[in-house]
N, C-alpha and C positions, 0 to 999 in steps of 0.2 A: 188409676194405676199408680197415686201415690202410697207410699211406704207409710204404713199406721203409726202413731207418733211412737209407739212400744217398739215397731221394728226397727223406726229411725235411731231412738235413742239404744238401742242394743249395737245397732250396726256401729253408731257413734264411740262405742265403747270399746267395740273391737279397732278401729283404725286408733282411737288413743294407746290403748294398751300395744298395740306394734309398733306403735310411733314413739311410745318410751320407751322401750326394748331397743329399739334402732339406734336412737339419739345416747342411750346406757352404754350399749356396745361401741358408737366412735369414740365416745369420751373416754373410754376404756383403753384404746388404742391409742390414743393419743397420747394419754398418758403414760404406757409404757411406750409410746418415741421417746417419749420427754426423760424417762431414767435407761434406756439403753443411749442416746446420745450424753447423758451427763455421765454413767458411770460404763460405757462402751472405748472410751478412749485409752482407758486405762487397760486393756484388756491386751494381753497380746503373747504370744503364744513362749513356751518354754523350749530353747533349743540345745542342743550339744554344743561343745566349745568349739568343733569344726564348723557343723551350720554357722555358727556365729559369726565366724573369722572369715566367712563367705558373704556372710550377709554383709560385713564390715568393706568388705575387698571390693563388692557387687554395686554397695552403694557409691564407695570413692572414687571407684571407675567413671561410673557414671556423672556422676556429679563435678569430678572434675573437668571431664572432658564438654561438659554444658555449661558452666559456671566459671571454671578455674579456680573452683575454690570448695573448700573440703562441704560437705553435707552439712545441712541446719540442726541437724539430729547425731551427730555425732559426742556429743557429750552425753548424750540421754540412755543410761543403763539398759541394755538387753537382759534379758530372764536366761541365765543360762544355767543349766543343769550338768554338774557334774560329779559324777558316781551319784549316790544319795543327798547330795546337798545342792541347793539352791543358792546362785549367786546374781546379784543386780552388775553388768561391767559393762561401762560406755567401752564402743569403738575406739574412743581414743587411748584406752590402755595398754599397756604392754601385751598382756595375754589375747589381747584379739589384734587391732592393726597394730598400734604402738606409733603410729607417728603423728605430726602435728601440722603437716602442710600435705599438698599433692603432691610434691616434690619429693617429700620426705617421705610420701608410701607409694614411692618408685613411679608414677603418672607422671608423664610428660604432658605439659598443658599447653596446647594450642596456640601461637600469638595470633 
């Protein structure tokens, strides 16, 4: 009932060839984790100057009312779209919150 050495080494041949197919396909995947994590972060979506000034409003609320102190991200440009042109404008600017404490964008902070 054993396997003749032709059917051994045939069947041998099929478990290799799946097994580098298998091992091709994670290395595959790992490597696109590996450039969606490096170049993923940078990624982030295009909003209107109102979503913005929301998203700016939404963050400082929150963050003050946890921290008493403005967002980590507050200096770091949003992608904002207005009419046909594209602009980079942190939170801290005039055109979206404009201010520079919790204080200063109207949050009362917790003692």
């Amino acid at each position: 009932m054993f396997l003749s050495n032709r059917a051994h080494r045939l069947t041998m041949k099929g478990i290799s060839a799946t097994l580098v197919i298998i091992v091709t396909a994670i290395v595959v995947l790992i490597a696109a984790l590996v450039v969606l994590t490096i170049f993923g972060g940078g990624m982030q979506p295009v909003v209107d100057l109102t979503s913005a000034r929301n998203i700016c409003l939404q963050q400082v609320s929150q963050s003050c009312a946890l921290t008493g102190d403005l967002p980590q991200s507050w200096n770091v440009p949003l992608t904002v779209r207005r009419g046909s042109d594209i602009m980079h404008i942190p939170c801290s600017s005039a055109e979206l919150a404009g201010c520079s404490s919790c204080e200063g964008c109207g949050i009362i902070v917790p003692s």
